[in-house]
DSSP file (Angstrom, degrees, kcal/mol; ACC not computed):
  #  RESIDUE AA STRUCTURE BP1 BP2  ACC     N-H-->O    O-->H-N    N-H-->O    O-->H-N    TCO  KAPPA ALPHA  PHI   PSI    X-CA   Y-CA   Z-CA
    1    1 A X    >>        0   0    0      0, 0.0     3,-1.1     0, 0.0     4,-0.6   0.000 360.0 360.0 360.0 -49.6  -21.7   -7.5  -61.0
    2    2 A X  H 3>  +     0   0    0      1,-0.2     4,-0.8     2,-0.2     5,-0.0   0.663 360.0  56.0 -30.6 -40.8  -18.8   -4.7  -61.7
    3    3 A X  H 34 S+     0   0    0      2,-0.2    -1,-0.2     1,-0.2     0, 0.0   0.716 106.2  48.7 -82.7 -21.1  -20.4   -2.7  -58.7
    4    4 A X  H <> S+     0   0    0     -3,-1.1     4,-1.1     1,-0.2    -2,-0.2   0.639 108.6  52.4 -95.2 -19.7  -20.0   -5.5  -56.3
    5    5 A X  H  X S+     0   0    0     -4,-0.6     4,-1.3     2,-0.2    -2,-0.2   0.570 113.1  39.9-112.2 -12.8  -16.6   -6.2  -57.1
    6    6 A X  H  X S+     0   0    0     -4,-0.8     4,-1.4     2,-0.1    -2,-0.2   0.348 112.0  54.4-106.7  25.9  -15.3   -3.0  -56.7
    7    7 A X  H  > S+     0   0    0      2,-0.1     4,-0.8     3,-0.1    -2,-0.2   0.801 113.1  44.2 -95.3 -11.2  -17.3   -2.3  -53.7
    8    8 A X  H  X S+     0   0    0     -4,-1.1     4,-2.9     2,-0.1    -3,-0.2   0.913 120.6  46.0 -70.4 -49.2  -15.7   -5.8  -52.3
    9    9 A X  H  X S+     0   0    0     -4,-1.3     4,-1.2     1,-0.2    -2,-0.1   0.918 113.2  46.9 -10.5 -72.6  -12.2   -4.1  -53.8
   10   10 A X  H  X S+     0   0    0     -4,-1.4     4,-1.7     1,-0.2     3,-0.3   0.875 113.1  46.4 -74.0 -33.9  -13.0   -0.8  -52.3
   11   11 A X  H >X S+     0   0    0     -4,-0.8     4,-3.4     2,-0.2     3,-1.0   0.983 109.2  63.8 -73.0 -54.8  -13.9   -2.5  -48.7
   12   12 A X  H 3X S+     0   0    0     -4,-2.9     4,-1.9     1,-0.2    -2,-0.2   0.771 101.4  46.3  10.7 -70.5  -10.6   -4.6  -49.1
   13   13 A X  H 3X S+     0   0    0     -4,-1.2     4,-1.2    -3,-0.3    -1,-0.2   0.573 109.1  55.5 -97.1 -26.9   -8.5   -1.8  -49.0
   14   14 A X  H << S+     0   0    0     -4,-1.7    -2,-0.2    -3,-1.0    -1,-0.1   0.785 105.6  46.9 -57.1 -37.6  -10.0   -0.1  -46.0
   15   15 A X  H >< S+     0   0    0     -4,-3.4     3,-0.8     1,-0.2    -2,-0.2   0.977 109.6  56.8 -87.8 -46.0   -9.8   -2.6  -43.7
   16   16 A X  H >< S+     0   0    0     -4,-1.9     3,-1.1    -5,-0.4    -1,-0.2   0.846 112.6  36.4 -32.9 -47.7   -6.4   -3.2  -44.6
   17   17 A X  T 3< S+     0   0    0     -4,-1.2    -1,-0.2     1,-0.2    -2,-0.2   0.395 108.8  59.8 -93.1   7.6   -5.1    0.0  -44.0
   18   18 A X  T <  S+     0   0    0     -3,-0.8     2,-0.3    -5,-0.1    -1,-0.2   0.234  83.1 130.6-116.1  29.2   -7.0    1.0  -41.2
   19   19 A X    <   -     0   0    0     -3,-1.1     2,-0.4     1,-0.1     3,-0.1  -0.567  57.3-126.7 -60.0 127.2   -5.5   -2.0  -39.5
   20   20 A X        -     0   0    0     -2,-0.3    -1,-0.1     1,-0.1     2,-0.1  -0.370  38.3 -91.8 -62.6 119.6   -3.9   -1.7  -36.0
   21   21 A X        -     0   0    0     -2,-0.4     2,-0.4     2,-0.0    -1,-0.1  -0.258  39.6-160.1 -42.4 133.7   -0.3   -2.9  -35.5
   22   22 A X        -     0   0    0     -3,-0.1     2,-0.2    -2,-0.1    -3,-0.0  -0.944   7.2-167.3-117.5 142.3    0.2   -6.0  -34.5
   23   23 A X        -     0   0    0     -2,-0.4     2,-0.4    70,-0.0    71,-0.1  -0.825   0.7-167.5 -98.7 150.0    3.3   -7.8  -32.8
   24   24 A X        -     0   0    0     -2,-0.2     2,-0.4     2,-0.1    69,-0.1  -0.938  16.3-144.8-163.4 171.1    4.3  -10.8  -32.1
   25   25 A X        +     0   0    0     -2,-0.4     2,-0.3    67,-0.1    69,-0.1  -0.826  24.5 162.8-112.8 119.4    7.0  -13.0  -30.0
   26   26 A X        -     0   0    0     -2,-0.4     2,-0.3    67,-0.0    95,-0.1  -0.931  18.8-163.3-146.5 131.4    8.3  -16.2  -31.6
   27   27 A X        -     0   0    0     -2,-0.3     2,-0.2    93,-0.1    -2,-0.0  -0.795  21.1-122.5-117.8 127.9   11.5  -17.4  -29.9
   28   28 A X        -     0   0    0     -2,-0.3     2,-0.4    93,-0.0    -2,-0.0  -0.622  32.7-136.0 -78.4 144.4   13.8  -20.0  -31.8
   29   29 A X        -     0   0    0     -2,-0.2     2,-0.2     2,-0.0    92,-0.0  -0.849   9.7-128.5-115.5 146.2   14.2  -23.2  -29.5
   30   30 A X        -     0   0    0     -2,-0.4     7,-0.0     1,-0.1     0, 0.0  -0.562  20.2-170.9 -89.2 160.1   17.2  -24.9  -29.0
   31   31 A X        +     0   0    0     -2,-0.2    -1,-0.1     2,-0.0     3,-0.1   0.002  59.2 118.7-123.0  17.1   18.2  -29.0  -29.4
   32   32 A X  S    S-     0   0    0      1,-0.1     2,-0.1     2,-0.1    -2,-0.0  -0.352  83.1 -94.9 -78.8-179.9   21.4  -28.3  -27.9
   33   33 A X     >  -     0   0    0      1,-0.1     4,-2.5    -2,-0.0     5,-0.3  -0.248  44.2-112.8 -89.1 168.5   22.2  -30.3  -24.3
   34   34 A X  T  4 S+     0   0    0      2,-0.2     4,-0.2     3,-0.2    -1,-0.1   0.827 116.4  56.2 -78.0 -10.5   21.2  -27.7  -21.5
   35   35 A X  T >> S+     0   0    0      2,-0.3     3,-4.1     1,-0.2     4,-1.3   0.981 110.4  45.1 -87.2 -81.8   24.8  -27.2  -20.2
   36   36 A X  H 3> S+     0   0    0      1,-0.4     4,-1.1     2,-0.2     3,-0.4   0.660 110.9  51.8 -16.1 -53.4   25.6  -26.2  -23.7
   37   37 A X  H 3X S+     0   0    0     -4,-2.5     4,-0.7     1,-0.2    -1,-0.4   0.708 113.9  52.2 -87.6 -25.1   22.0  -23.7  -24.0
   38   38 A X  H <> S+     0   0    0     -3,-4.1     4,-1.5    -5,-0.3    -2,-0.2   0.701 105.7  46.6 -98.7  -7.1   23.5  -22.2  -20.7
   39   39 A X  H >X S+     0   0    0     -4,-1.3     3,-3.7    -3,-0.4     4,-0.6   0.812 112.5  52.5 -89.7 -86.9   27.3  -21.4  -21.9
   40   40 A X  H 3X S+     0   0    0     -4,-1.1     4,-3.3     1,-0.4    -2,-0.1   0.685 112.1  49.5 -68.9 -28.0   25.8  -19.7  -25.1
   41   41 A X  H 3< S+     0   0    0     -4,-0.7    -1,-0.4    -5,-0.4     4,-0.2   0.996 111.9  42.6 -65.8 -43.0   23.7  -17.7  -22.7
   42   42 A X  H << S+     0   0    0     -3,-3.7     3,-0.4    -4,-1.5    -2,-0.2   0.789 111.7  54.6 -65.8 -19.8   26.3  -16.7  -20.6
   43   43 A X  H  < S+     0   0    0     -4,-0.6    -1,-0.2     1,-0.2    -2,-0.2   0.908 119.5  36.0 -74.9 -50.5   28.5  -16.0  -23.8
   44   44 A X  S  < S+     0   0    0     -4,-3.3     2,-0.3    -5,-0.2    -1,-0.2  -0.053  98.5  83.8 -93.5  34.3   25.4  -13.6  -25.2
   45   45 A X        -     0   0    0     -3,-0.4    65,-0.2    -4,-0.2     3,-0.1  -0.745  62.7-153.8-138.1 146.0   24.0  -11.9  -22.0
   46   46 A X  S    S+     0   0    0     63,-1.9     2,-0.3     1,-0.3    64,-0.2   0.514  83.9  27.5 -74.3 -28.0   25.9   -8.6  -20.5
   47   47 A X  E     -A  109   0A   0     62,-2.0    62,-1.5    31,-0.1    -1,-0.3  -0.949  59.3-170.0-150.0 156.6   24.7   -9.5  -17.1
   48   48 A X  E     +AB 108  77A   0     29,-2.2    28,-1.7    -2,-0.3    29,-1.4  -0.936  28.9 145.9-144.2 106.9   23.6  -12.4  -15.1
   49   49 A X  E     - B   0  75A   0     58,-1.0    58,-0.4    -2,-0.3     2,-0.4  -0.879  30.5-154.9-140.2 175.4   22.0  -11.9  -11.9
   50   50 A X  E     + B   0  74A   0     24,-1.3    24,-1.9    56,-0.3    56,-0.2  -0.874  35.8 116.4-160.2 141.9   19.4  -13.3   -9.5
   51   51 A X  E     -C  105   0A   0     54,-2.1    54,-1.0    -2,-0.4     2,-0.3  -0.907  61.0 -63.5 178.2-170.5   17.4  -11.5   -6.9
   52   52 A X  E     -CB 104  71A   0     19,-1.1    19,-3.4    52,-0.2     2,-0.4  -0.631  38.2-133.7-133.2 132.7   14.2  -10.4   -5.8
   53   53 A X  E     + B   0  70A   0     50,-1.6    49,-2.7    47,-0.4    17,-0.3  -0.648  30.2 166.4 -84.8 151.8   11.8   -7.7   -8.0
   54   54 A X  E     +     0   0A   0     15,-2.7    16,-0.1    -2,-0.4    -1,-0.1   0.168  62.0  34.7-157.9  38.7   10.4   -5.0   -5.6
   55   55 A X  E     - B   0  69A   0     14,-0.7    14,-0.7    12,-0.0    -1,-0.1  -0.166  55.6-176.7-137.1 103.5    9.1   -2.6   -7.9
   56   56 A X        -     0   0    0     12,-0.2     2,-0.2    -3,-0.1    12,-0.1  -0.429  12.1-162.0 -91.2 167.1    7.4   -2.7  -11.5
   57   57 A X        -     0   0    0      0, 0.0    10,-0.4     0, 0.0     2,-0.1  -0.980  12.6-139.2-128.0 119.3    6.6    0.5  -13.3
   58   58 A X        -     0   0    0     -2,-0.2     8,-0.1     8,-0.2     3,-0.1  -0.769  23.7-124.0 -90.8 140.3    3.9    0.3  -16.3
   59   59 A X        -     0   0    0     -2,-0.1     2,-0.1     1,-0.1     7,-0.1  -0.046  31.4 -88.9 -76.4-160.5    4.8    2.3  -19.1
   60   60 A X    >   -     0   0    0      5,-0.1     3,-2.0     1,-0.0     5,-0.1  -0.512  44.2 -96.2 -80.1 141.3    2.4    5.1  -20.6
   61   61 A X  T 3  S+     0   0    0      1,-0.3    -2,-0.1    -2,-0.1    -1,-0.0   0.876 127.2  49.0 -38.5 -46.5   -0.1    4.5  -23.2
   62   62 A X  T 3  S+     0   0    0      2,-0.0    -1,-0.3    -3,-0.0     2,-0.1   0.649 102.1  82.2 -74.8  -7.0    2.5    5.7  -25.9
   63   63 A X    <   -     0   0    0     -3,-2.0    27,-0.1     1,-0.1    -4,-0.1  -0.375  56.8-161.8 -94.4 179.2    5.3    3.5  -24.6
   64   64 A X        +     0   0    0      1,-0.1     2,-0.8    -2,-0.1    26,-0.3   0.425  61.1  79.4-142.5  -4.4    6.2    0.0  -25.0
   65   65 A X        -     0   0    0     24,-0.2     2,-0.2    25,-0.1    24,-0.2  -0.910  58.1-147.0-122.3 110.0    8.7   -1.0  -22.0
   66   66 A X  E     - D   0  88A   0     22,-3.5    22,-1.0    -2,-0.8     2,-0.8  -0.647  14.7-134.0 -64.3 132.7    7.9   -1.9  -18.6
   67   67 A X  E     + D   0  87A   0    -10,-0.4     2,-0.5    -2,-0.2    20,-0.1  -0.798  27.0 171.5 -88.2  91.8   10.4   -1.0  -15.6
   68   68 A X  E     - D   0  86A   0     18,-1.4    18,-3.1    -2,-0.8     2,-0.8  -0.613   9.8-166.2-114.8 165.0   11.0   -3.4  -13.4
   69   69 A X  E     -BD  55  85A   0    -14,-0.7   -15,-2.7    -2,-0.5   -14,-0.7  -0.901   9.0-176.3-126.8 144.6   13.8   -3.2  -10.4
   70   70 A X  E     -BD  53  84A   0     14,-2.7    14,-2.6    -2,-0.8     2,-0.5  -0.982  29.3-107.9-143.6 161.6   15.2   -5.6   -8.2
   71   71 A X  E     -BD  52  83A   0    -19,-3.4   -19,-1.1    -2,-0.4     2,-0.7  -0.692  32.8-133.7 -81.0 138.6   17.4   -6.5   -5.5
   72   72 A X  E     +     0   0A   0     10,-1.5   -21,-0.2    -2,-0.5     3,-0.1  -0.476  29.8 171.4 -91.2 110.0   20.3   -8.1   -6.4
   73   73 A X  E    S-     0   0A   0     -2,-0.7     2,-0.3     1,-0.3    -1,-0.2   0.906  81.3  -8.5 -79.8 -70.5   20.9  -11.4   -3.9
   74   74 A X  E     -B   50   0A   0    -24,-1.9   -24,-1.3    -3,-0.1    -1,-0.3  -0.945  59.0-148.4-135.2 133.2   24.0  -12.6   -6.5
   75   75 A X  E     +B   49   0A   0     -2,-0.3   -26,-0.2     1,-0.2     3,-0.1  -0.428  12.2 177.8-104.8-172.3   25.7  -11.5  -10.2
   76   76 A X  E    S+     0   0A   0    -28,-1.7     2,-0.3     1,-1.0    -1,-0.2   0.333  74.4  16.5-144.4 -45.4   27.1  -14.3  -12.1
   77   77 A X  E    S+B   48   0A   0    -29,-1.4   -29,-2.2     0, 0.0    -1,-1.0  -0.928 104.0  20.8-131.4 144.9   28.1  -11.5  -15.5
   78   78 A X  S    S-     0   0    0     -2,-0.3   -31,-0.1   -31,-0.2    -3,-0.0  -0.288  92.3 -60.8 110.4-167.7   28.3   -7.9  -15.8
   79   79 A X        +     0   0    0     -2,-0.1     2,-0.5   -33,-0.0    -1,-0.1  -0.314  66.5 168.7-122.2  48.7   28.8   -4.6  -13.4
   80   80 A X        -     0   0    0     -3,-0.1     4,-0.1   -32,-0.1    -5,-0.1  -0.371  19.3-159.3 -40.3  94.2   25.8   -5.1  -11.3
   81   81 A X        -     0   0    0     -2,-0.5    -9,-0.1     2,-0.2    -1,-0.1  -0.156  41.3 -81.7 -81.2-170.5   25.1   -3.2   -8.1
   82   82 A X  S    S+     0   0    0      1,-0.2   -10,-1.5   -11,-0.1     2,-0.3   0.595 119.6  27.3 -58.7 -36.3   22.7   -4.0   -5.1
   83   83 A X  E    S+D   71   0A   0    -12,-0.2     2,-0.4     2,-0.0    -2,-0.2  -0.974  77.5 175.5-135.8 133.9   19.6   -2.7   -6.8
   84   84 A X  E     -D   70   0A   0    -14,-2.6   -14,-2.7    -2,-0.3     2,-0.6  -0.901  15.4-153.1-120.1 164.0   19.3   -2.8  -10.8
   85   85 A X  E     +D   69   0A   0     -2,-0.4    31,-0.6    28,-0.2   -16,-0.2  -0.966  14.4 177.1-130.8 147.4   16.6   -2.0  -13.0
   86   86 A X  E     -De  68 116A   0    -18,-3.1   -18,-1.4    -2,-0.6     2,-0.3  -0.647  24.4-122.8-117.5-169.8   16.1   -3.3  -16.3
   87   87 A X  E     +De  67 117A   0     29,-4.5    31,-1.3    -2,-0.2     2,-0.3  -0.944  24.3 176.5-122.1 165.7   13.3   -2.9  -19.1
   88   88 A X  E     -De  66 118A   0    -22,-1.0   -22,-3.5    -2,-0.3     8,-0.1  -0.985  43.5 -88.1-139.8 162.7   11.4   -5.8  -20.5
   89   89 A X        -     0   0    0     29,-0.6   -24,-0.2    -2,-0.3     8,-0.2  -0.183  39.9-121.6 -51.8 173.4    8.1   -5.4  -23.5
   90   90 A X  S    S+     0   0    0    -26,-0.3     2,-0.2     6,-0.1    -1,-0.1   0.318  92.3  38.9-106.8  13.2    4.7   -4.9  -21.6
   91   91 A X  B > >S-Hi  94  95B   0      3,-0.6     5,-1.9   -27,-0.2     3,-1.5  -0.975  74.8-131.5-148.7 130.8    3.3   -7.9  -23.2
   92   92 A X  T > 5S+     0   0    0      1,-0.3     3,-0.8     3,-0.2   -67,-0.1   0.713 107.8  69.8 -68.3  -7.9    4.5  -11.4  -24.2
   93   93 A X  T 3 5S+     0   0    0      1,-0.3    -1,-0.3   -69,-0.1     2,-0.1   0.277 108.0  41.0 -87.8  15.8    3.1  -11.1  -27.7
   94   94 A X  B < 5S-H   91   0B   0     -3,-1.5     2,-1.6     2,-0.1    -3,-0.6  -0.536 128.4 -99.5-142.1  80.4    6.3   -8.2  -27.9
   95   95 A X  B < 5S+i   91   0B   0     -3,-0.8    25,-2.6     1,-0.1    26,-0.3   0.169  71.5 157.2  48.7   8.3    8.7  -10.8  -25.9
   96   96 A X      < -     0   0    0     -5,-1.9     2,-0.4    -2,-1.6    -2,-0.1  -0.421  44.2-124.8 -91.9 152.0    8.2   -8.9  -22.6
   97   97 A X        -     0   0    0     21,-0.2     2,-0.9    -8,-0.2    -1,-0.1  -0.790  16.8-132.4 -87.8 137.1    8.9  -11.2  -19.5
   98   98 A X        +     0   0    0     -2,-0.4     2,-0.1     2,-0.0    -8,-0.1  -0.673  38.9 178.2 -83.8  64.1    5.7  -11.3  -17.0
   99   99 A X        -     0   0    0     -2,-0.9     2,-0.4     1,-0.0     6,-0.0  -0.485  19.3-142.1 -64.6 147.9    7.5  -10.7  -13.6
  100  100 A X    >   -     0   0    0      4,-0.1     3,-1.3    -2,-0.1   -47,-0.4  -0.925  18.9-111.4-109.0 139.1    6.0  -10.4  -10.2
  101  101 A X  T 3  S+     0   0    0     -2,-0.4   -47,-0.2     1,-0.2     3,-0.1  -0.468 107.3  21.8 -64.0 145.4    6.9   -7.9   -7.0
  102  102 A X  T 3  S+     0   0    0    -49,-2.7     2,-0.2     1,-0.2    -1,-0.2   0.108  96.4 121.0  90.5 -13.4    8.2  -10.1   -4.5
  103  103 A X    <   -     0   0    0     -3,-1.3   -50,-1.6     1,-0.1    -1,-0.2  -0.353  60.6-129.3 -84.3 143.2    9.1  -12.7   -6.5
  104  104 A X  E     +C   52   0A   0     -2,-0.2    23,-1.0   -52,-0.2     2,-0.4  -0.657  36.0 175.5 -94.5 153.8   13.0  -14.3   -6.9
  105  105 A X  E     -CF  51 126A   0    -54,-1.0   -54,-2.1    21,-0.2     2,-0.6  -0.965  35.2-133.9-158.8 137.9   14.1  -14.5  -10.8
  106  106 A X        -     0   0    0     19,-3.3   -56,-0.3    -2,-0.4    26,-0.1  -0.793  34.4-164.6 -73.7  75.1   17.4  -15.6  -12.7
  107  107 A X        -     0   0    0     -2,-0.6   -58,-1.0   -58,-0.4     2,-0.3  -0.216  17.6-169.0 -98.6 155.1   17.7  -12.6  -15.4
  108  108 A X  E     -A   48   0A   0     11,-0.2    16,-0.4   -60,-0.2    11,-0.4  -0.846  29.0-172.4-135.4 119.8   20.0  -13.1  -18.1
  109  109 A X  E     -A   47   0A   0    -62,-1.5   -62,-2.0    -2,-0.3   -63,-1.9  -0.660  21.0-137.1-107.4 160.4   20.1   -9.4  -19.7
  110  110 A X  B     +G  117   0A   0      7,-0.9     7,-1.5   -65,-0.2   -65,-0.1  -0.930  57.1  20.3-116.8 138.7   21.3   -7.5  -22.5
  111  111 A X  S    S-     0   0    0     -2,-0.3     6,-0.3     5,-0.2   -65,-0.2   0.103  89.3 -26.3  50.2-176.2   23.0   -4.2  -22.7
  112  112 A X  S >  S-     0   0    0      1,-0.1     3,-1.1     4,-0.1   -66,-0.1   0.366  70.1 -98.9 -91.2 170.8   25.0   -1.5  -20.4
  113  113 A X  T 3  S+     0   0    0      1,-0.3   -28,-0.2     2,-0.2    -1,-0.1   0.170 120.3  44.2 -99.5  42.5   24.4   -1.6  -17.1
  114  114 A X  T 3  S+     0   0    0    -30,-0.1    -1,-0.3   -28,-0.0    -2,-0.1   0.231 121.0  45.7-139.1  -9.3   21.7    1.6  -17.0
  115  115 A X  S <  S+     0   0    0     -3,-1.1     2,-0.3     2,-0.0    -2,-0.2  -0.176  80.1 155.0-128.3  48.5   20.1    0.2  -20.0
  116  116 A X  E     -e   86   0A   0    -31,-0.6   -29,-4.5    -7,-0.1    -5,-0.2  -0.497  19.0-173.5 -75.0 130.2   19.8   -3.7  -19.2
  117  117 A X  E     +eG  87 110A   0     -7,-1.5    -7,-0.9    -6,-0.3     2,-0.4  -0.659  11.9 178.6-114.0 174.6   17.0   -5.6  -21.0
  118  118 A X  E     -e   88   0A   0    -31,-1.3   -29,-0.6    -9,-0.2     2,-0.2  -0.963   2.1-176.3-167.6 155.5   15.3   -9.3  -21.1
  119  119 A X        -     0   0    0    -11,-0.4   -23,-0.2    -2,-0.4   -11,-0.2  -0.834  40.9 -98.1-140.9-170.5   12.7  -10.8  -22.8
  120  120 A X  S    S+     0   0    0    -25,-2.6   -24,-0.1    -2,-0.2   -93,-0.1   0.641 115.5  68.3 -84.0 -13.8   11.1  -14.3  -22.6
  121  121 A X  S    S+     0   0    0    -26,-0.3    -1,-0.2   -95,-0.1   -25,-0.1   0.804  95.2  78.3 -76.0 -26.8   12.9  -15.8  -25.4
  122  122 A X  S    S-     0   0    0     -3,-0.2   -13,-0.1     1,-0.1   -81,-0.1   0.099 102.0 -97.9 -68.2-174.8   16.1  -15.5  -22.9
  123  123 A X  S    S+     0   0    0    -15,-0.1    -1,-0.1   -82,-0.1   -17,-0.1   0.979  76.2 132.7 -55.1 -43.5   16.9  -17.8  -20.0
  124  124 A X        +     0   0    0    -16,-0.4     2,-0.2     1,-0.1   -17,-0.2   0.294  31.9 152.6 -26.2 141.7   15.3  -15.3  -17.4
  125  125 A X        -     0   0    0    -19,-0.1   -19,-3.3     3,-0.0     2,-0.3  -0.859  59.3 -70.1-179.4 157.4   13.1  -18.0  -15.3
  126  126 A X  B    S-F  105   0A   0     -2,-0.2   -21,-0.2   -21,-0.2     2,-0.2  -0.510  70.6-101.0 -73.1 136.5   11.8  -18.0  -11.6
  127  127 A X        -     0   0    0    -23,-1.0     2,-0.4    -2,-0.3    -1,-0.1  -0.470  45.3-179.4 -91.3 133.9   15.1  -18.5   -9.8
  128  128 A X    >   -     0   0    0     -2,-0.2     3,-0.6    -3,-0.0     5,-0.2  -0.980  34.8-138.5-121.3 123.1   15.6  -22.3   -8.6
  129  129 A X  T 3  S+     0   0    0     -2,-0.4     5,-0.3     1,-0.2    -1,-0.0   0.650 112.6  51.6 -66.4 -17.6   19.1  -23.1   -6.5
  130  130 A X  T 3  S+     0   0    0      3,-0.1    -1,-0.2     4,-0.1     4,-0.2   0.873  99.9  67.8 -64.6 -47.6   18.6  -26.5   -9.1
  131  131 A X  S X  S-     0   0    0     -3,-0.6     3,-0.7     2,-0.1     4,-0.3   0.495 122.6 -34.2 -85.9-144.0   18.2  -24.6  -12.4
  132  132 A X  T >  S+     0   0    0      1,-0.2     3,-3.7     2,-0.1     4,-0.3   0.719 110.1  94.9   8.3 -94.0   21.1  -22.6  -14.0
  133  133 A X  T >> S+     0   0    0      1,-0.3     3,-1.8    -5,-0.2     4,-0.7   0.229  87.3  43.4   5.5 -72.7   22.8  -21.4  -10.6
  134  134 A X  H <> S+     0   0    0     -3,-0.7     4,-1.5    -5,-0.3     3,-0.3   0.796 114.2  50.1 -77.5 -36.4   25.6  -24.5  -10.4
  135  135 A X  H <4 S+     0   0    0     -3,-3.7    -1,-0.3    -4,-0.3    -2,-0.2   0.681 114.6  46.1 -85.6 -11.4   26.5  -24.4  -14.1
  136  136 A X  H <> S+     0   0    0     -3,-1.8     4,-0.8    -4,-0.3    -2,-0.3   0.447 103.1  56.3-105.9   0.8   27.1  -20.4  -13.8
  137  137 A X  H  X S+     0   0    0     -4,-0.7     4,-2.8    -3,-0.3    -2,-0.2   0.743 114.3  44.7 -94.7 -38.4   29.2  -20.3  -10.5
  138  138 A X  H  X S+     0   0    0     -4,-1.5     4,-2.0     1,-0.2    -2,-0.2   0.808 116.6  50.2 -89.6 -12.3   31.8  -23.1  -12.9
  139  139 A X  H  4 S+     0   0    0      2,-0.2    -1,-0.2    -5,-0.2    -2,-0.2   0.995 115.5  42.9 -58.7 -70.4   31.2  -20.3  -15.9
  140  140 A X  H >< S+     0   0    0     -4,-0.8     3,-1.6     2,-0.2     4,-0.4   0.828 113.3  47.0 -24.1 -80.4   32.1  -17.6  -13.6
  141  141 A X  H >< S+     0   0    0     -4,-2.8     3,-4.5     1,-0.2    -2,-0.2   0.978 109.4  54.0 -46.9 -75.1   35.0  -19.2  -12.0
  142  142 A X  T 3< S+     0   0    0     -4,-2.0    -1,-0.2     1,-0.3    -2,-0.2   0.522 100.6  66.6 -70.0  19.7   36.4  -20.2  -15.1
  143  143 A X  T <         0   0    0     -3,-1.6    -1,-0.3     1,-0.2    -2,-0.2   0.644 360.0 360.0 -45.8 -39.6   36.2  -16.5  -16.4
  144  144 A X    <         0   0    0     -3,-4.5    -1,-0.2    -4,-0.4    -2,-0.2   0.326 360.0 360.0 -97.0 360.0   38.5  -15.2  -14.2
């Protein structure tokens, strides 16, 4: 009985440490009003843009960040030129946002403007002239 139980022990301890890393993406949701969930974005974001992606880059096995660029139709925050690139994770189970080329998107990013990031937990969403867009031109304005 003794043999069995530290040969269940001994297998135990194998599989545990010969375990892979694992990630995962869990996003806190908000119960605030949406006006409300869109000032605290604009408050914690470096940059606010929307425009159109037209290139991805996949990282390298050993890397963890995708490269994606777009053209910039309009910025809302930040020092944003005509084309940016940011990074997001390459997976959603590490927060990375699933963008497509060709596609229009509202980014709300984090840090400088040669290292801008996003994930899915942010606003970033397929850009709508409905969504955001009206509640971030009165953001904007009253910035200035």
């Amino acid at each position: 009985m003794k043999k069995y139980l530290y040969i269940s022990f001994a297998l135990a301890i194998f599989l545990v440490a010969s375990a892979e890393k694992s990630f995962a993406c869990s996003c806190l949701v908000s119960l605030e009003s949406q006006k409300k969930q869109i000032q605290n974005a604009f408050t914690g974001s470096d940059a606010i843009f929307s425009g159109e992606v037209v290139e991805i880059k996949q990282p390298s096995a050993d890397e963890y960040d995708v490269l994606v660029t777009f053209k910039v139709a309009k910025s809302w925050k930040g020092n944003v030129s005509r084309e940016v690139t940011i990074k997001t994770a390459k997976d959603s189970a590490m927060c990375g946002y699933g963008f497509e080329v060709g596609k229009k998107y509202l980014v709300y990013a984090s840090g400088i403007k040669e290292n801008l990031s996003t994930t899915n937990c942010s606003r970033t969403t397929v850009f709508s002239p409905k969504g955001d867009v009206k509640y971030l031109d009165k953001l904007k304005r009253q910035k200035k």
